[in-house]
SEGU-143935 format. One record per residue (C-alpha): residue in three letters; x, y, z; residue number from 1. Coordinates in nm, 3 decimals, padded with zeros to 5 digits, always signed. Layout:
! residues N
rest = ALA X = X Y = Y Z = Z nr = NUM
...
This chain:
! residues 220
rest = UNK X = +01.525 Y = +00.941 Z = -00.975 nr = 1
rest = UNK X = +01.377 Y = +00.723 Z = -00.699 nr = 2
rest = UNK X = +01.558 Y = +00.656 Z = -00.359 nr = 3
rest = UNK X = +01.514 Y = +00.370 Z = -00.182 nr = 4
rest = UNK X = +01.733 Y = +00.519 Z = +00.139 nr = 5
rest = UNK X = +01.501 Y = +00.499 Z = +00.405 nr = 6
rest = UNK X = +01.464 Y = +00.838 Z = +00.545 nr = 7
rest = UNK X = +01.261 Y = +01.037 Z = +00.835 nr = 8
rest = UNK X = +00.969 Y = +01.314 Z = +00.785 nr = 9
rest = UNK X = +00.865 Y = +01.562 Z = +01.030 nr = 10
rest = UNK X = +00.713 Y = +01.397 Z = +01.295 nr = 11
rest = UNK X = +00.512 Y = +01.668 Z = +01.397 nr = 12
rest = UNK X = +00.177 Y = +01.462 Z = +01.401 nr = 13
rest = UNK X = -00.007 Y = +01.804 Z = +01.527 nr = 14
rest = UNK X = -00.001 Y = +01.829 Z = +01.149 nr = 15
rest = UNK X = -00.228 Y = +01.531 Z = +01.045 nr = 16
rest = UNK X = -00.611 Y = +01.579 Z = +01.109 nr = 17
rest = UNK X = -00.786 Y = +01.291 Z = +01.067 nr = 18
rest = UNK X = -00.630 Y = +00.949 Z = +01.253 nr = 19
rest = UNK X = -00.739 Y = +00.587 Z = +01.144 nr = 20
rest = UNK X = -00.660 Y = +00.247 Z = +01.328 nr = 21
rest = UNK X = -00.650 Y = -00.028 Z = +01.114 nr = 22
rest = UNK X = -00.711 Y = -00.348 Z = +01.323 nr = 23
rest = UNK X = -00.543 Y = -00.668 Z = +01.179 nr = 24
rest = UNK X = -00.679 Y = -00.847 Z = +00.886 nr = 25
rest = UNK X = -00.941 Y = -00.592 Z = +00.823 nr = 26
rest = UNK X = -00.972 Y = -00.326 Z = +00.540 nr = 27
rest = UNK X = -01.053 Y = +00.045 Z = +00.508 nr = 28
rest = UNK X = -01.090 Y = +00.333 Z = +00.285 nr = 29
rest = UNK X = -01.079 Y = +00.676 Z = +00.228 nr = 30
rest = UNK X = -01.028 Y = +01.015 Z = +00.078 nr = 31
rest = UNK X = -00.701 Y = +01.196 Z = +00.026 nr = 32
rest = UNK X = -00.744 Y = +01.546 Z = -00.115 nr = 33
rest = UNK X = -00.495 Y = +01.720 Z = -00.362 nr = 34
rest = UNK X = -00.200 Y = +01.860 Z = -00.181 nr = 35
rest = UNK X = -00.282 Y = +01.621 Z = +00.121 nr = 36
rest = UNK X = -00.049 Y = +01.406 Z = +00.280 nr = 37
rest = UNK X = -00.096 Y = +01.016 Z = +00.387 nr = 38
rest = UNK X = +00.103 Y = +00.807 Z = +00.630 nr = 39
rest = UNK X = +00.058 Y = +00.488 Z = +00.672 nr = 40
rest = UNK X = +00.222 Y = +00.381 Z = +00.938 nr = 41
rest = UNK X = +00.355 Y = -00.015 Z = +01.046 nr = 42
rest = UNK X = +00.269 Y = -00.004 Z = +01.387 nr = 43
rest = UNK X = +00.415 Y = -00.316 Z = +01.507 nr = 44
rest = UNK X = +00.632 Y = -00.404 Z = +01.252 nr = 45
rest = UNK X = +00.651 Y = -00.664 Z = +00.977 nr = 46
rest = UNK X = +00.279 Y = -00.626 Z = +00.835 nr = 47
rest = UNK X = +00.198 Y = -00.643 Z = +00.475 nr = 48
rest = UNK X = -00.020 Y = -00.358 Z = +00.379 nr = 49
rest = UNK X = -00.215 Y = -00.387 Z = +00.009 nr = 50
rest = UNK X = -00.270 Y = -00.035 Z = -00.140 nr = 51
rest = UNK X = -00.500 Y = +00.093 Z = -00.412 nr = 52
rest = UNK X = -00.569 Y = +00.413 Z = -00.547 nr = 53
rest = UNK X = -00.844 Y = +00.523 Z = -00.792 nr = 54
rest = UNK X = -00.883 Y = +00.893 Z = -00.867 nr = 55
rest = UNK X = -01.192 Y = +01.017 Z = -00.627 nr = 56
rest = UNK X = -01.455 Y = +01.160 Z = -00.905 nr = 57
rest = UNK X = -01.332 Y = +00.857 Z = -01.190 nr = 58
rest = UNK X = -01.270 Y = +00.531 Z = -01.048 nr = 59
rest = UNK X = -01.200 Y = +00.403 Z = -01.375 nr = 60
rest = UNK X = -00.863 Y = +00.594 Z = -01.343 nr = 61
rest = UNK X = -00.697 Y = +00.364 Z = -01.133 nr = 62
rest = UNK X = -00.309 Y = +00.256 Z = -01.032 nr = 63
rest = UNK X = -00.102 Y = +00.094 Z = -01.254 nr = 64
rest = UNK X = +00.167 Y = -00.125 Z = -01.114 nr = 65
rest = UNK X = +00.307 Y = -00.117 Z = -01.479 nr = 66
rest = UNK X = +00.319 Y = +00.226 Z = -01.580 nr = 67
rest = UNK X = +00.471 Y = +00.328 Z = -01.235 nr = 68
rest = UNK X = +00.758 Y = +00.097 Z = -01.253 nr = 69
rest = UNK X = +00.859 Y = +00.205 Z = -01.591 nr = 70
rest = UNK X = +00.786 Y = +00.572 Z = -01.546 nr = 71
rest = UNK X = +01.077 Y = +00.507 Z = -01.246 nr = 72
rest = UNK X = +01.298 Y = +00.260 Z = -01.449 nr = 73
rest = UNK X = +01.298 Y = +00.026 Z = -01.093 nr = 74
rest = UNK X = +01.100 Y = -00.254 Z = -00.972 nr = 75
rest = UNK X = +01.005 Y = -00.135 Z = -00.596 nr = 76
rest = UNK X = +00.833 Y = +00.166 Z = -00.392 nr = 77
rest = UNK X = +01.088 Y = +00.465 Z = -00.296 nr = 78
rest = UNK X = +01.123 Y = +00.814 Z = -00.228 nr = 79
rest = UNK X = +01.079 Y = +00.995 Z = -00.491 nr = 80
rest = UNK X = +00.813 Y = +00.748 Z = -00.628 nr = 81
rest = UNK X = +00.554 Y = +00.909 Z = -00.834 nr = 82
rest = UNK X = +00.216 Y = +00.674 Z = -00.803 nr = 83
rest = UNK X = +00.115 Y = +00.658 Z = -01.162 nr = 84
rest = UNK X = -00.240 Y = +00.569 Z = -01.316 nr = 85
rest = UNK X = -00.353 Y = +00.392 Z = -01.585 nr = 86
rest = UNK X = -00.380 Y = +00.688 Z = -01.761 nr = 87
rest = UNK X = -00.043 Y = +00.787 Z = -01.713 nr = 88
rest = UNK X = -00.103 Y = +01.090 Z = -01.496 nr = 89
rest = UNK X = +00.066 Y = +01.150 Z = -01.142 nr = 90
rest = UNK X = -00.157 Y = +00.980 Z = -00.873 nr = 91
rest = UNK X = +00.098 Y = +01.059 Z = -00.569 nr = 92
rest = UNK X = +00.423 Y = +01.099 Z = -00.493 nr = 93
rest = UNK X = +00.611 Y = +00.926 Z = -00.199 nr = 94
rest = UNK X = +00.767 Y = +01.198 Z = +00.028 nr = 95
rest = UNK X = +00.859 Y = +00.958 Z = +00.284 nr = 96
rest = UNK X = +01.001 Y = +00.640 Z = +00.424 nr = 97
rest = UNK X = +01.194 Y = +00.483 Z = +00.735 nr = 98
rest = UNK X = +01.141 Y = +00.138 Z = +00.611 nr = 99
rest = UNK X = +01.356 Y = +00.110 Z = +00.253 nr = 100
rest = UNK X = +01.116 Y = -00.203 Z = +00.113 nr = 101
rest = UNK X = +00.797 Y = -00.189 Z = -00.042 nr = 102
rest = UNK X = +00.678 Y = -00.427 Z = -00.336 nr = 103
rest = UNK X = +00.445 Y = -00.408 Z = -00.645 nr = 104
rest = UNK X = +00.475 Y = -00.661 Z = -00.810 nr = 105
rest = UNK X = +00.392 Y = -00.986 Z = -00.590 nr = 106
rest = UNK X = +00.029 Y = -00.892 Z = -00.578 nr = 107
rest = UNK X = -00.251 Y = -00.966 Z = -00.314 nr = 108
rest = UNK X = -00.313 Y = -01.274 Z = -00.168 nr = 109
rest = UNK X = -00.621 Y = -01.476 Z = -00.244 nr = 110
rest = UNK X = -00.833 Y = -01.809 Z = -00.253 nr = 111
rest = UNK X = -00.697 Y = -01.885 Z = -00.552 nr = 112
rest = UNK X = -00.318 Y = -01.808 Z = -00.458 nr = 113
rest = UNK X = -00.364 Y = -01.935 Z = -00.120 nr = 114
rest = UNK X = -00.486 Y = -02.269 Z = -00.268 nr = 115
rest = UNK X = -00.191 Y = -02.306 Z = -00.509 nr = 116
rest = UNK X = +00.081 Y = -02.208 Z = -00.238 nr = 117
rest = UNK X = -00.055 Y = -02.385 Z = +00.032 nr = 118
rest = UNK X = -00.274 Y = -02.641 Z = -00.028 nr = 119
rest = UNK X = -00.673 Y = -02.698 Z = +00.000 nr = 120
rest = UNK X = -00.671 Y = -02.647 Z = +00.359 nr = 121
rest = UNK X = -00.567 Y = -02.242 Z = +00.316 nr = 122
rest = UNK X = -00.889 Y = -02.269 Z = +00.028 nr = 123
rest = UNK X = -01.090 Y = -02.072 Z = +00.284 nr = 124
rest = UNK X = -00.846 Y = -01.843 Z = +00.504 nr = 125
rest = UNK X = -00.920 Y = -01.496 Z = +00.458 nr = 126
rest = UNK X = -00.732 Y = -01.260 Z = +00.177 nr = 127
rest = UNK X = -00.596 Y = -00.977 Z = +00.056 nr = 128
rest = UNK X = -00.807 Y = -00.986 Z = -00.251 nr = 129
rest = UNK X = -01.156 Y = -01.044 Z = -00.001 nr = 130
rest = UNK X = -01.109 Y = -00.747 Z = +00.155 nr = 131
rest = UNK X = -01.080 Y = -00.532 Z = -00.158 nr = 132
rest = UNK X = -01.389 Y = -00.672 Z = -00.275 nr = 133
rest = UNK X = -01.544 Y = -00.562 Z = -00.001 nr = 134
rest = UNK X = -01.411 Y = -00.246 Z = +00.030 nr = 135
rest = UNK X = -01.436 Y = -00.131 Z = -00.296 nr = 136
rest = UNK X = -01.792 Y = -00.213 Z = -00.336 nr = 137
rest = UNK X = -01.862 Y = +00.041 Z = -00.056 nr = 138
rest = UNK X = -01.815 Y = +00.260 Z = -00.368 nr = 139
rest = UNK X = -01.987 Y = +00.119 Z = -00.637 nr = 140
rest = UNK X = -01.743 Y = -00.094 Z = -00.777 nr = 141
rest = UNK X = -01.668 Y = -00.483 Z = -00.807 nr = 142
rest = UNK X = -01.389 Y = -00.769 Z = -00.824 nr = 143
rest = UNK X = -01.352 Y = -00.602 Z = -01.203 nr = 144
rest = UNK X = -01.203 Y = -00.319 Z = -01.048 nr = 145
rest = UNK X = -00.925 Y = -00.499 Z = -00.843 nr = 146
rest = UNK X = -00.586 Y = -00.427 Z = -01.007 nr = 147
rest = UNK X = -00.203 Y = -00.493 Z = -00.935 nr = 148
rest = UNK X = -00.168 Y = -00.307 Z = -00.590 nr = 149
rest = UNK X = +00.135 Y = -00.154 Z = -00.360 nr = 150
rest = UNK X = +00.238 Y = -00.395 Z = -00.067 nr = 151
rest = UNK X = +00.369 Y = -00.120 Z = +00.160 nr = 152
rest = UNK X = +00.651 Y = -00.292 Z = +00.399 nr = 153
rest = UNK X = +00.646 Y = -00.622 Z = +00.209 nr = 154
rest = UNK X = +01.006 Y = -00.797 Z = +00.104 nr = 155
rest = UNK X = +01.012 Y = -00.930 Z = -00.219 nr = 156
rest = UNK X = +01.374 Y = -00.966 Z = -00.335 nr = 157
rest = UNK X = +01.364 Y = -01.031 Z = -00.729 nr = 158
rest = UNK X = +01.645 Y = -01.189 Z = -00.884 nr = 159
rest = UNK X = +01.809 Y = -01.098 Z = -01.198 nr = 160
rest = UNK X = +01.642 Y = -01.422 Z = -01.354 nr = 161
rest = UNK X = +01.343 Y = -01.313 Z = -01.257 nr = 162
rest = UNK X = +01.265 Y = -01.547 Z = -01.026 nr = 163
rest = UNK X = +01.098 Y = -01.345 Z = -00.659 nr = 164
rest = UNK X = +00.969 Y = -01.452 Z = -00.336 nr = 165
rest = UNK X = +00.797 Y = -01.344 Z = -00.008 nr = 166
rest = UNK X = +01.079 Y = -01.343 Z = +00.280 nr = 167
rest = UNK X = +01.033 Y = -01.177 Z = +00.606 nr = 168
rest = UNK X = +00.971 Y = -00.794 Z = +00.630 nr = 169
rest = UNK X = +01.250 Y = -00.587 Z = +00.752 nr = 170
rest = UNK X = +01.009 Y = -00.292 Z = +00.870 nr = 171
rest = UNK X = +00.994 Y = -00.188 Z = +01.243 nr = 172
rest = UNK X = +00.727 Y = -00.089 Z = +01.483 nr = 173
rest = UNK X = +00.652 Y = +00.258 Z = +01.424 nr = 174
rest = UNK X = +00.793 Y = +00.230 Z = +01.032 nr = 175
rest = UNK X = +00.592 Y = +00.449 Z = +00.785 nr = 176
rest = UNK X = +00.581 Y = +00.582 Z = +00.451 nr = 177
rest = UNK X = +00.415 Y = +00.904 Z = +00.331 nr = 178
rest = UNK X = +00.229 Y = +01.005 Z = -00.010 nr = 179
rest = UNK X = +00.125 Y = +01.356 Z = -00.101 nr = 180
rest = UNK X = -00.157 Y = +01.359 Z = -00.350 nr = 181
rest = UNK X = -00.111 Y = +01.536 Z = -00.678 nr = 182
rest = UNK X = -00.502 Y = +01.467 Z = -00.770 nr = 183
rest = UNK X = -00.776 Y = +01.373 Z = -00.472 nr = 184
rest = UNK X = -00.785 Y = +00.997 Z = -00.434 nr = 185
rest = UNK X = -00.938 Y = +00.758 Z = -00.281 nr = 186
rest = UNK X = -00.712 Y = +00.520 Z = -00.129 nr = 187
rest = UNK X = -00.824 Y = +00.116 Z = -00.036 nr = 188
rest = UNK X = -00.625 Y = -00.057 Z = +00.205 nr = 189
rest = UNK X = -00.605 Y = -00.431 Z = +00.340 nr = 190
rest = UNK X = -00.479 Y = -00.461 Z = +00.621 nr = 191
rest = UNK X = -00.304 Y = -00.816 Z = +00.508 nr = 192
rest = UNK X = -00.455 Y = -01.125 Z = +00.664 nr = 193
rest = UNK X = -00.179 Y = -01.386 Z = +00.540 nr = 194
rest = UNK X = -00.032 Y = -01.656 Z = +00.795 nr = 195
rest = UNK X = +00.142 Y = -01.887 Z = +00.581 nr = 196
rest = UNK X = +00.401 Y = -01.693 Z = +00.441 nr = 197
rest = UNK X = +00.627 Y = -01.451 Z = +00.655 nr = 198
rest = UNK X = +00.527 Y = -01.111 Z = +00.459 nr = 199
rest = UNK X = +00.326 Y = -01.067 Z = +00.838 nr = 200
rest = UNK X = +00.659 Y = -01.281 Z = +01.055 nr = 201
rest = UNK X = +00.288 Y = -01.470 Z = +01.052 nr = 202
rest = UNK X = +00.099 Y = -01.306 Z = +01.271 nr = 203
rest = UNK X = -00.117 Y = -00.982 Z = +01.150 nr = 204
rest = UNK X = -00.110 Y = -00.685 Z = +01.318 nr = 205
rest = UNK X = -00.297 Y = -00.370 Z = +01.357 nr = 206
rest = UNK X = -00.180 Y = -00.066 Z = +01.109 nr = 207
rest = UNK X = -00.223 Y = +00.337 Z = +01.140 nr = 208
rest = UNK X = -00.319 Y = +00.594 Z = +00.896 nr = 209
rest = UNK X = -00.331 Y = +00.950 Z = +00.933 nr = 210
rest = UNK X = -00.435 Y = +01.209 Z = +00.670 nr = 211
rest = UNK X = -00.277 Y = +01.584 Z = +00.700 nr = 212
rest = UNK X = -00.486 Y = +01.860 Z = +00.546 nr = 213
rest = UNK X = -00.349 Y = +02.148 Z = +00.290 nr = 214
rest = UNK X = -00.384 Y = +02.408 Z = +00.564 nr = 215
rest = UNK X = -00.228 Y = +02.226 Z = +00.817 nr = 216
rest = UNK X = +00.091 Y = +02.136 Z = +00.626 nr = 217
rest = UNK X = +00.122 Y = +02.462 Z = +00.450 nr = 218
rest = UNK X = +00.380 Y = +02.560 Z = +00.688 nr = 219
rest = UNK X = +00.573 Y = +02.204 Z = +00.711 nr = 220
């Protein structure tokens, strides 16, 4: 059963390996090995941060939004999450979190959803959904292979009509979640550009992630 009671990890970061700094508005990518462990880590505090995963050696076998949500029978990202593909296997599993608040269903931001929301003049701001284009074509793939993501941190309260919005994020500097990966993934992140709506308290900020090898947390 998933938790959403936001709770601390060892903070031991002797045990993570490899260190990446997001800055703000930008994306990134990388490889998470079976058995490793991710944190991603709010560094200043109320940033959106859009999450993919596609299994490392088949990116056709991707995250579902869908399949995760009904394998946990809840709406949002917890402890005790398991990441689920489109296949229906066990991407990752969410070990930790000191936030309590993390969305998949809103989506990322884009021209298109920009446009709508805010009018013509947003037509051209930067998105969620331009970074993952880019990103993800640093591996072969295309706007085809975009699906549903994980906004890490973002606040989303649905109501029981259905009805959601984007309100302001409730995470604090230094917040973080963390993933171990049942399967070696590759994970995409952007690093959320949006200004006109208060998933960043509208002003993007820099992120952290750090990637903890087998070895190195085979005694954590």
């Amino acid at each position: 059963m998933t938790d959403f009671t936001p709770t601390a990890a060892s903070n031991n970061l002797d045990e993570f390996v490899q260190e990446y700094f997001i800055p703000a508005e930008a994306p990134w990518s990388g490889i998470v090995r079976k058995g490793q462990r991710i944190r991603i880590e709010d560094s200043y505090g109320q940033q959106a941060i859009d999450t993919l995963f596609y299994r490392a050696d088949d990116y056709s076998e991707r995250y579902s939004n869908q399949d995760t949500m009904r394998e946990q029978g809840a709406a949002y990202i917890g402890i005790g999450t398991r990441i689920i593909s489109n296949e229906g296997n066990v991407m990752l599993k969410m070990t930790a979190d000191s936030c309590g608040r993390h969305d998949t269903s809103a989506g990322a931001c884009s021209c298109e959803s920009n446009t709508v929301r805010f009018g013509h003049s947003a037509r051209y701001l930067h998105s969620c959904r331009d970074n993952f284009v880019l990103e993800v074509m640093k591996h072969g793939m295309s706007k085809r292979d975009i699906v549903p993501n994980i906004n890490f941190f973002m606040n989303v309260p649905i109501k029981p009509n259905g009805e959601m919005t984007i309100v302001d994020g409730i995470s604090s500097p230094g917040d973080y979640v963390e993933l171990v990966a049942e399967m070696d993934v590759l994970c995409v992140i952007s690093n959320c550009p949006q200004i006109n709506n208060p998933c960043n308290g509208f002003d993007p900020t820099p992120i952290r992630v750090l990637i903890g090898d087998t070895a190195s947390l085979a005694g954590a």
